[in-house]
SEGU-685239 format. One record per residue (C-alpha): residue number from 1; x, y negated, z. Coordinates in Angstrom, 3 decimals, always signed. Layout:
// SEGU-685239
<atom NUM; <X; Y; Z>>,
...
// end
This chain:
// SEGU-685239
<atom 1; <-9.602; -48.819; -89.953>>,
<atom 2; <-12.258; -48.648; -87.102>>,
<atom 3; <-14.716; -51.416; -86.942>>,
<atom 4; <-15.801; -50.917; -83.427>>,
<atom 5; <-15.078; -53.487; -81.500>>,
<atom 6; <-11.770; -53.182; -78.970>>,
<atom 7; <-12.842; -52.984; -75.360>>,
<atom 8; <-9.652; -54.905; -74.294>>,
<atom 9; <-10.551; -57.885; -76.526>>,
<atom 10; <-14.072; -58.038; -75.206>>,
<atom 11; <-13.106; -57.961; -71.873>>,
<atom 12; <-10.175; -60.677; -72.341>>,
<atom 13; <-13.356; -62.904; -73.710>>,
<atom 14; <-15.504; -62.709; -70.730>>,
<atom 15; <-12.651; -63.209; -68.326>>,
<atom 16; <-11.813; -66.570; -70.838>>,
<atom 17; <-15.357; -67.644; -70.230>>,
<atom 18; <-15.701; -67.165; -66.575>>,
<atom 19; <-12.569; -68.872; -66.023>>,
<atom 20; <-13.819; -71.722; -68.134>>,
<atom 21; <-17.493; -71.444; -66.398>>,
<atom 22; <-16.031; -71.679; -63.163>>,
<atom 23; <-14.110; -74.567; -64.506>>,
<atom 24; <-16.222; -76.698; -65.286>>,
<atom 25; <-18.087; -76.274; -61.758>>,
<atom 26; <-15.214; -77.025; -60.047>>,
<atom 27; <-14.682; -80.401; -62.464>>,
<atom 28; <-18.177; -81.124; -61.452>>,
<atom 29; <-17.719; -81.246; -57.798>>,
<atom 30; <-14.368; -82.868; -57.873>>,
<atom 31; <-15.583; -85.756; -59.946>>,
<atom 32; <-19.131; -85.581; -57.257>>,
<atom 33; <-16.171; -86.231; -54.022>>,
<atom 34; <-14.461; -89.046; -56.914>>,
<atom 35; <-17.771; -90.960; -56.957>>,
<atom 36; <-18.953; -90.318; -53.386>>,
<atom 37; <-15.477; -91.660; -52.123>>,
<atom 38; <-14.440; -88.375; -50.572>>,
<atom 39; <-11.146; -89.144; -51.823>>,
<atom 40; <-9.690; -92.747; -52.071>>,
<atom 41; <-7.515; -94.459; -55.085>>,
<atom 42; <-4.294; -93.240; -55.298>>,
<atom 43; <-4.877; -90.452; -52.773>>,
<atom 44; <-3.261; -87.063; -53.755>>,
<atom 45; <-5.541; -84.202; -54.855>>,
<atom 46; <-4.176; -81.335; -52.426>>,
<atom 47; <-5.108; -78.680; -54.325>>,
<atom 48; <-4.587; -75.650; -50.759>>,
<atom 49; <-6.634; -77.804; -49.381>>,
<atom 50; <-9.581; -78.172; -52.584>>,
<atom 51; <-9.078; -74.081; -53.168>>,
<atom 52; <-9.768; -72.892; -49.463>>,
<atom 53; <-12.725; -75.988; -49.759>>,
<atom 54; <-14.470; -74.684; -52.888>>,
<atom 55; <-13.203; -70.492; -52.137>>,
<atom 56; <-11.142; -70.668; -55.824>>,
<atom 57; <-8.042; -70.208; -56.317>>,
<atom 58; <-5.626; -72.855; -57.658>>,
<atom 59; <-5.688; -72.857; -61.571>>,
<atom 60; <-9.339; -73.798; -62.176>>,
<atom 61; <-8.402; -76.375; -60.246>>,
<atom 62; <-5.414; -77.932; -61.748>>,
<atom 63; <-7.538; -77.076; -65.353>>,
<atom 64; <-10.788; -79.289; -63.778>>,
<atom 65; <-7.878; -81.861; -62.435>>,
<atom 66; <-6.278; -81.816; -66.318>>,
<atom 67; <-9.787; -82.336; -67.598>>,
<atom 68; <-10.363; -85.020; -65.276>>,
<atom 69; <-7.285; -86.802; -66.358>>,
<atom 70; <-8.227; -86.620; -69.458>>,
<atom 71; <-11.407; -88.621; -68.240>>,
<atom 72; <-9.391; -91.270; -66.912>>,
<atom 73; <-10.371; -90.129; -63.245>>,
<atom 74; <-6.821; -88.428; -62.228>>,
<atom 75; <-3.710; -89.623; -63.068>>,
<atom 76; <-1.103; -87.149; -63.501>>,
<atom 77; <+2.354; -88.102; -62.059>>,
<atom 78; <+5.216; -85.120; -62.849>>,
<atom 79; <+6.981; -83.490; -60.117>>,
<atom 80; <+4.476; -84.769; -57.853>>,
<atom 81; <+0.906; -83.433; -58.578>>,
<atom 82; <-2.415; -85.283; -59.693>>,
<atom 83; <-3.773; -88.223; -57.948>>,
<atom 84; <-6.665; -90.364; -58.342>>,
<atom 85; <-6.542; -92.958; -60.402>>,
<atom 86; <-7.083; -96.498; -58.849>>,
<atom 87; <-7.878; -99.246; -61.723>>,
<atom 88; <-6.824; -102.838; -61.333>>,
<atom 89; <-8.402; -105.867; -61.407>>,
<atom 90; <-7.691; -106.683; -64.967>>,
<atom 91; <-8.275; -102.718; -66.061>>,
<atom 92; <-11.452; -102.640; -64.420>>,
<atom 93; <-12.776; -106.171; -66.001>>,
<atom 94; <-11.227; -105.417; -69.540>>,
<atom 95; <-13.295; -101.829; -69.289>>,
<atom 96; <-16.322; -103.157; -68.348>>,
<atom 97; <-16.326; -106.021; -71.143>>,
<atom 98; <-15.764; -103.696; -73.558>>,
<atom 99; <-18.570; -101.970; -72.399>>,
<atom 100; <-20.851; -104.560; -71.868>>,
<atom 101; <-20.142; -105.491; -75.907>>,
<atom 102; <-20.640; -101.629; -76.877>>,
<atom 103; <-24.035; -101.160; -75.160>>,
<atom 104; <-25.205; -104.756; -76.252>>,
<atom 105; <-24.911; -103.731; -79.734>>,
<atom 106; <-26.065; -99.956; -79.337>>,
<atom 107; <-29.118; -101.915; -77.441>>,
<atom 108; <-29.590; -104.262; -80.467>>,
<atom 109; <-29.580; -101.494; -82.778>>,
<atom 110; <-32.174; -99.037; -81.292>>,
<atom 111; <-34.233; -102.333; -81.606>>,
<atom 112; <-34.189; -102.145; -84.982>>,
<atom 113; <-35.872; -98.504; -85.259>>,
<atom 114; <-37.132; -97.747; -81.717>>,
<atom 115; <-40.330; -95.419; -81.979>>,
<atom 116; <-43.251; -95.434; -79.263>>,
<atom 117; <-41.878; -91.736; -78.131>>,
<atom 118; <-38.521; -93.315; -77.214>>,
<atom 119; <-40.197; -96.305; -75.112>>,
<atom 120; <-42.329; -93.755; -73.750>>,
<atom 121; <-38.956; -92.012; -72.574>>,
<atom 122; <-37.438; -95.058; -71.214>>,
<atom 123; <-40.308; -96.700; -69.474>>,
<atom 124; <-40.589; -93.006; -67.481>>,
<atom 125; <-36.917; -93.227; -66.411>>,
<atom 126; <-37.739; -96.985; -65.023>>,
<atom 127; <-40.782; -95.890; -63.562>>,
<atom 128; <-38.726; -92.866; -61.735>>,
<atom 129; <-35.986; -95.514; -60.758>>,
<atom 130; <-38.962; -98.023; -59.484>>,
<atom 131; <-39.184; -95.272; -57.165>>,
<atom 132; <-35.947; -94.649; -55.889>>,
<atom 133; <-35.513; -98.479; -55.261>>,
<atom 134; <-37.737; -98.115; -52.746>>,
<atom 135; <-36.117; -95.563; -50.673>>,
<atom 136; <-32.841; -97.360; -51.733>>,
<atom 137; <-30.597; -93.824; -52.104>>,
<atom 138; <-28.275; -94.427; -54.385>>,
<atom 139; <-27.371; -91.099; -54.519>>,
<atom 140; <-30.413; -90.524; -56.185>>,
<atom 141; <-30.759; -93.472; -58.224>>,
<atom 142; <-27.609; -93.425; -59.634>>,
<atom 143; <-27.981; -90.322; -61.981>>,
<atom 144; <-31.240; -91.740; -63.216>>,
<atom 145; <-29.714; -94.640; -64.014>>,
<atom 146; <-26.431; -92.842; -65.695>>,
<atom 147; <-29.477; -91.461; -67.568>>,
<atom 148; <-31.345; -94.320; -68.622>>,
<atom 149; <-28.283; -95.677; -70.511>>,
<atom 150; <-27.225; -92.394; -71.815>>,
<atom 151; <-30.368; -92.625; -73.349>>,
<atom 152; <-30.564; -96.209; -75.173>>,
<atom 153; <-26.602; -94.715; -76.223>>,
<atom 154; <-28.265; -91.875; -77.861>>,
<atom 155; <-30.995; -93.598; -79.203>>,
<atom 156; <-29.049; -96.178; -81.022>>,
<atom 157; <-28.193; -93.088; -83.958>>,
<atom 158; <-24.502; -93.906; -84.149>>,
<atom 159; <-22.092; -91.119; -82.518>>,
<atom 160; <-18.889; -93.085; -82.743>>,
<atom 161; <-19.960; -95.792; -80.622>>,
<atom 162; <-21.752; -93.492; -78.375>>,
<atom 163; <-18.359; -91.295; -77.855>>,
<atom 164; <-16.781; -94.590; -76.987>>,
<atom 165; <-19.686; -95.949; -74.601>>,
<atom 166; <-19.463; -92.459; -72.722>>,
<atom 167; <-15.042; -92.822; -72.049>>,
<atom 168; <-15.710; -95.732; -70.673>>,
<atom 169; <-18.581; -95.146; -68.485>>,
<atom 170; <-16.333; -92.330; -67.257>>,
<atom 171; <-13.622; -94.502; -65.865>>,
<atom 172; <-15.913; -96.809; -64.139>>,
<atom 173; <-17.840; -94.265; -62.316>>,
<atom 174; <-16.422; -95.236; -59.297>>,
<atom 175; <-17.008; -98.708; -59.395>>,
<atom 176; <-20.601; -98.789; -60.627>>,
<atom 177; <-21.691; -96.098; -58.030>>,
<atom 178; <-20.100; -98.138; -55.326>>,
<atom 179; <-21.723; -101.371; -56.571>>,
<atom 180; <-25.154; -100.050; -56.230>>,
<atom 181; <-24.878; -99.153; -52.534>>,
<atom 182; <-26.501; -102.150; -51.335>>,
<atom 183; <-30.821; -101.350; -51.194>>,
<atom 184; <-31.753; -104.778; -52.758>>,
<atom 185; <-28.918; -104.167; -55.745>>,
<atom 186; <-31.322; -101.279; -57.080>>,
<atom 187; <-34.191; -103.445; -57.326>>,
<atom 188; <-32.025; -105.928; -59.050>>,
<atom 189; <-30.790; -103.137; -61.499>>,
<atom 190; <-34.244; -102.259; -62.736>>,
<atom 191; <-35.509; -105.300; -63.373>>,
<atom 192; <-32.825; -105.766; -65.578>>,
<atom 193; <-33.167; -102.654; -67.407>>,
<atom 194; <-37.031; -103.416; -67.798>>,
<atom 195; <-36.279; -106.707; -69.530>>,
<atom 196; <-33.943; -104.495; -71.904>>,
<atom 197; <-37.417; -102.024; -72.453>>,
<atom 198; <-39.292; -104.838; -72.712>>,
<atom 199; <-36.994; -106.280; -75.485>>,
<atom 200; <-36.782; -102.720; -76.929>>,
<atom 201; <-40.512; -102.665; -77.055>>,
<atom 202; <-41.032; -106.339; -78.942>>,
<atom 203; <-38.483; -104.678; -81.484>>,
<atom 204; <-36.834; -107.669; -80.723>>,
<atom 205; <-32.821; -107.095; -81.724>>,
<atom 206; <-31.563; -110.307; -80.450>>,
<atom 207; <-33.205; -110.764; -77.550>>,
<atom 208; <-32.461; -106.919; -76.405>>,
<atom 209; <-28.684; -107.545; -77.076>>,
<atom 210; <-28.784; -110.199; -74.834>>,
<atom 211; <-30.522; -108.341; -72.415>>,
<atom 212; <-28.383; -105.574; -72.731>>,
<atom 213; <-24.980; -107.156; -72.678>>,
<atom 214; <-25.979; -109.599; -70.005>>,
<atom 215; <-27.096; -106.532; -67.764>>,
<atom 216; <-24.100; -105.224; -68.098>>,
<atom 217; <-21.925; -108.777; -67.006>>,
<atom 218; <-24.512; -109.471; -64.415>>,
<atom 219; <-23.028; -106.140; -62.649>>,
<atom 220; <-19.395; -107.035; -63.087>>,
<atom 221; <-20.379; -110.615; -61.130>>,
<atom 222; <-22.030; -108.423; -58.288>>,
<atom 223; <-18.958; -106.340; -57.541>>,
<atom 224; <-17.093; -108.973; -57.502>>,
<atom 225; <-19.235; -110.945; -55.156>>,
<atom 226; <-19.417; -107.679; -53.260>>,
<atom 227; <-15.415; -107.713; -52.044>>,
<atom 228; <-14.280; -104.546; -53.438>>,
<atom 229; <-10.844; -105.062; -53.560>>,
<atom 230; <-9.332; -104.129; -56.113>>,
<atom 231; <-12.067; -103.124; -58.639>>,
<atom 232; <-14.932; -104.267; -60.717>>,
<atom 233; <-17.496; -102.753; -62.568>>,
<atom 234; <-21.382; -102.752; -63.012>>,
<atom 235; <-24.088; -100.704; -63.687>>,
// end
């Protein structure tokens, strides 16, 4: 029996892992026109319209679209194709609750073991978002931020709780990057993440769980002050 390898299997291989690669850049951007508002709640993906759009054909699409769904981004309805999902009042708040507990806790318990390297991270990634706040993009500012908590979720050492943290900051994308479009919000915003360094830095776990969770409910009061209707979330 040969042990060369068989050109046919090779090939099938790198055709699997363009198809995936150009997957997961077509995910990308459809989750980018989620967050930006390029499509609305309950509008229907028209996925003609998203192949000429992006020059792919269909199936990556309907794979990102699955993947998205998956997210908690798309809902899939049979017969009738993939739409975007539009939370409700009581979905959003229950979500953002839940997450508001989750990164408390993660928060308290990076307090515990923080090390100057990780403060020296986070104060950077304020510092950066300091920044932005003054131009007041939001476009920009909101990755940063996506990456400051990321960050404090990593930090924190405990992978189940961080897999959790991450589903749900998925399915409120929408609402927390709509939330920060006002200027003075991202001002706002880091101040309240610097109280969380702060707390972080005193290796204080009580007082960063506070800061943490309350950061976190602070932003569900703001979008709901801010009129969207039919959502809530935070930053």
């Amino acid at each position: 029996m040969s042990d060369l390898p068989n050109p046919s299997s090779s090939v099938s291989a790198i055709n699997f892992l363009r198809t995936k690669s150009l997957t997961n850049v077509v995910q990308a951007e459809i989750e980018r026109m989620i967050i930006d508002g390029e499509f609305q709640p309950n509008e229907r993906v028209n996925e003609n319209s998203l192949s000429h759009r992006l020059g792919v054909s269909r199936g990556p699409i309907r794979e990102a679209c699955s993947a998205l769904a998956a997210m908690g981004l798309i809902e899939i309805i049979p017969n009738r194709g993939f739409f975007i999902r539009a939370l409700s009042n009581e979905e959003a708040q229950d979500l953002s609750v839940a997450r508001a507990g989750i990164f408390g806790c993660m928060a308290m318990m990076l307090a515990e073991s923080v090390s100057p390297a990780q403060i020296a991270i986070l104060r950077a990634l304020l510092a950066r978002m300091d920044e932005i706040a003054v131009l007041g993009d939001v476009h920009i500012y909101y990755p940063v931020n996506l990456e400051f908590h990321k960050q404090i979720a990593l930090m924190a050492g405990n992978n189940r709780l961080s897999a959790i943290y991450q589903s749900l900051v998925r399915e409120l994308h929408i609402q927390r990057y709509r939330a920060l479009s006002s200027p003075d919000v991202l001002h706002v915003s880091n101040a309240e993440h610097r109280e969380i360094v702060d707390a972080l830095e005193a290796g204080d776990p009580v007082r960063t769980l506070i800061a943490a969770r309350l950061h976190i409910v602070n932003g569900i009061v703001r979008t709901q002050n801010a009129g969207q209707p039919g959502q809530a979330g935070c930053r």
